[in-house]
C-alpha positions in Angstrom: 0.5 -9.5 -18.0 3.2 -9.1 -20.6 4.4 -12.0 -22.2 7.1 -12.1 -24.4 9.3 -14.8 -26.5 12.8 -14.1 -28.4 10.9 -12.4 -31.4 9.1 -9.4 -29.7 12.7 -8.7 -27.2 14.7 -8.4 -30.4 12.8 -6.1 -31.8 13.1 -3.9 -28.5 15.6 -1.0 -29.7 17.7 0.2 -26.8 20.4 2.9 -27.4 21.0 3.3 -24.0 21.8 1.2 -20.8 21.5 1.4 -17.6 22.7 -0.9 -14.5 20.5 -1.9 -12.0 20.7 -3.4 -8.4 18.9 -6.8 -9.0 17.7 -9.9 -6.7 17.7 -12.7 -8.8 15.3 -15.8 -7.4 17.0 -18.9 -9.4 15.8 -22.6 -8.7 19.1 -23.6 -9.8 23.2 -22.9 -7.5 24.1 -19.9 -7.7 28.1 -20.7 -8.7 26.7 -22.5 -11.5 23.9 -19.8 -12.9 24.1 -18.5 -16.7 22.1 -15.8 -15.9 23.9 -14.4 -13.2 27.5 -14.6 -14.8 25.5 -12.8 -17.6 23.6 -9.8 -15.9 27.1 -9.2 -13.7 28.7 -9.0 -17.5 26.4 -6.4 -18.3 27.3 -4.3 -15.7 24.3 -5.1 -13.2 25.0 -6.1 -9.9 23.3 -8.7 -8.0 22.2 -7.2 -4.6 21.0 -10.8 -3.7 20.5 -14.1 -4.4 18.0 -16.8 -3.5 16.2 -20.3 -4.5 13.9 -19.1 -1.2 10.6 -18.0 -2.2 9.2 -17.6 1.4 9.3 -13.4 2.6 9.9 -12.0 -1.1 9.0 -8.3 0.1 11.4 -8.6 2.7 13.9 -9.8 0.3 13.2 -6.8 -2.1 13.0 -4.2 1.3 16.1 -5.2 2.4 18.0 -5.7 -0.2 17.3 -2.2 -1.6 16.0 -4.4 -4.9 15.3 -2.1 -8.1 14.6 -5.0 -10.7 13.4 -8.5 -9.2 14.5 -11.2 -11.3 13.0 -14.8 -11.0 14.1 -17.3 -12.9 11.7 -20.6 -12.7 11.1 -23.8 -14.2 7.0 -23.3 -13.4 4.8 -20.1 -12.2 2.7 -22.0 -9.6 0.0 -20.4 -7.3 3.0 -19.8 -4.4 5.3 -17.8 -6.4 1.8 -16.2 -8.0 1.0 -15.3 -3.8 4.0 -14.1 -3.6 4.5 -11.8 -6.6 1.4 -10.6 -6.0 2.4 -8.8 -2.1 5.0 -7.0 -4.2 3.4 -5.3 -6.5 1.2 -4.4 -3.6 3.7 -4.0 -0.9 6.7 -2.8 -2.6 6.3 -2.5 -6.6 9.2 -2.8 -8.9 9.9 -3.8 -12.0 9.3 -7.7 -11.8 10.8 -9.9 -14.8 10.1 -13.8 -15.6 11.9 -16.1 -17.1 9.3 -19.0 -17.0 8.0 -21.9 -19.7 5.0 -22.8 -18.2 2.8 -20.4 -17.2 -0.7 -21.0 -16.1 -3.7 -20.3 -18.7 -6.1 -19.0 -15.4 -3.3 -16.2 -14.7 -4.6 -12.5 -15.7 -3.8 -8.9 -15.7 -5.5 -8.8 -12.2 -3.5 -11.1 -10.6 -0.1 -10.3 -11.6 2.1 -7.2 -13.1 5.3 -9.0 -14.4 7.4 -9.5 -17.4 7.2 -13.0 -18.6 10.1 -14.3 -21.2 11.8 -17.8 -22.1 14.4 -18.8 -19.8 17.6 -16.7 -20.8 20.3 -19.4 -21.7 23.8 -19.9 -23.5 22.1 -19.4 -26.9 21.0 -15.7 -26.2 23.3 -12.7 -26.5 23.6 -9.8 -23.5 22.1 -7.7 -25.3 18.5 -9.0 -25.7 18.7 -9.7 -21.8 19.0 -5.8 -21.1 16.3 -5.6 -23.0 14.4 -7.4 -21.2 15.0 -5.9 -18.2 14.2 -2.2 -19.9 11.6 -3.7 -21.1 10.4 -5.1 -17.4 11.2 -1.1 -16.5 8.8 0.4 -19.4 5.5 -2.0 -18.5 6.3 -1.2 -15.0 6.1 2.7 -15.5 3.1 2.0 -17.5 1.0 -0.1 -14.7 2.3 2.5 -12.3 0.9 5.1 -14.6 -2.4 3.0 -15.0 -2.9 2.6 -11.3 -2.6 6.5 -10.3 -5.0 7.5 -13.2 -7.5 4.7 -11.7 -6.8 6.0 -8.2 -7.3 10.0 -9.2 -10.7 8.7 -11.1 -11.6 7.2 -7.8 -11.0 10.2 -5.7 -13.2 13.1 -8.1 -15.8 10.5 -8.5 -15.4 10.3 -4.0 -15.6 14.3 -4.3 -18.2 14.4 -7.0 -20.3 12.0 -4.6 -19.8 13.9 -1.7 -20.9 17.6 -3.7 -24.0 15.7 -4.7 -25.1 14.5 -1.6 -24.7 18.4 -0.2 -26.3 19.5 -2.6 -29.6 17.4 -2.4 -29.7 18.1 1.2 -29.8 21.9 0.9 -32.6 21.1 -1.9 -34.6 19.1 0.5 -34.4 21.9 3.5 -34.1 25.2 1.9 -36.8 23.7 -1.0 -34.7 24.4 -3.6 -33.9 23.9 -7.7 -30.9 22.3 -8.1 -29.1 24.7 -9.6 -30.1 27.3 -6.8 -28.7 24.5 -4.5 -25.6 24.8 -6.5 -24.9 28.3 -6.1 -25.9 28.2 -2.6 -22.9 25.7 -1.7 -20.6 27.6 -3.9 -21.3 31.0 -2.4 -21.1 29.1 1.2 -17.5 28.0 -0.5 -16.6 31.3 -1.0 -17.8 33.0 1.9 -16.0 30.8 4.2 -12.8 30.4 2.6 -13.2 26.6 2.2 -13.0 24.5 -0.9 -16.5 23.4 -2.5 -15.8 19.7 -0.6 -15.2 21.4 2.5 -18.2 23.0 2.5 -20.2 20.1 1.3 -18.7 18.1 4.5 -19.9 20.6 6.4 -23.1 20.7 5.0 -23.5 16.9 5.8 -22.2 17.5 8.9 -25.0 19.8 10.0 -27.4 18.1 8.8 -26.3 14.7 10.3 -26.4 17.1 13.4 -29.6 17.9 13.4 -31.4 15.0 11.7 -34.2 13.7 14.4 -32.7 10.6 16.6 -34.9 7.2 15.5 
């Protein structure tokens, strides 16, 4: 999670801006919202909004949401549920403007942008920087989560090579390395990828394996 309080978002440098379709969750009317007068001043427009919490990825679906705004007086286990089928469901940028947020909550359990509740007292400025800022962590979880899932997958393929490979030691009696080069050359000579071949070594040999 990225928490952040006036100090770090003044620092944020942005030389350019951008507008963004927002849904903006307040718990307070939206004819008398601060925050809304001041994103629609900054040139954002406000694709929706809600004091309903229930559905929140439908909300984001059909409203075509590219930043989600929540502005709450507490970040309770419901909105925690709920911020949570996002990032799995449909991921975007997600900013906070919260004070009390639980001590338990983690990295694991939430990709947000957490900040004081925007106000009268803060200029437009700092609040697109937030929301750039809400844009740069997101890009950098997203970024996090495909290098986690490519790990996955060649450690998968590595796996699977491995197991071929042990099974043509075990019936052709060989060295490792000769094993190897056998399931390369079997690669090669059928046209296949080195995983293809290794499924199709295990397949075989699943095949042929005597029934218990």
């Amino acid at each position: 999670m990225k928490r952040i309080n006036n100090k770090n978002v003044s620092k944020v440098m942005i030389k350019e801006s951008a507008s963004y379709s927002i849904l903006l969750l307040e718990d307070v009317n939206f004819i008398d919202s601060h925050l809304k007068s001041s994103l629609l001043k900054n040139g954002h427009s406000i694709g929706h909004f809600t004091t309903n919490l229930n559905d929140l990825v439908e909300q984001v679906i059909l409203h075509k949401t590219q930043v989600l705004i929540m502005s709450i007086n507490q970040l309770g286990q419901k909105e925690l549920s709920e911020i949570a089928k996002v990032n799995q469901l449909s991921p975007l940028p997600i900013l906070i403007l919260t004070q009390q947020v639980p001590s338990t909550v983690s990295d694991s359990s939430i990709k947000a942008t957490i900040a004081q509740p925007f106000d009268d007292s803060r200029d437009l400025d700092e609040l697109n920087n937030m929301i750039l800022l809400a844009w740069e962590n997101f890009k950098q979880w997203q970024i996090s989560r495909i290098e986690h899932e490519e790990t996955k997958a060649q450690l998968a393929t590595r796996k699977l090579i491995d197991s071929a490979r042990e099974l043509i030691m075990q019936q052709k009696n060989l060295s490792k390395q000769s094993a190897e080069l056998m399931l390369r050359k079997m690669s090669v000579d059928n046209r296949q990828t080195l995983v293809q071949a290794a499924e199709n070594v295990i397949s075989v040999c699943q095949l042929l394996k005597p029934k218990a």
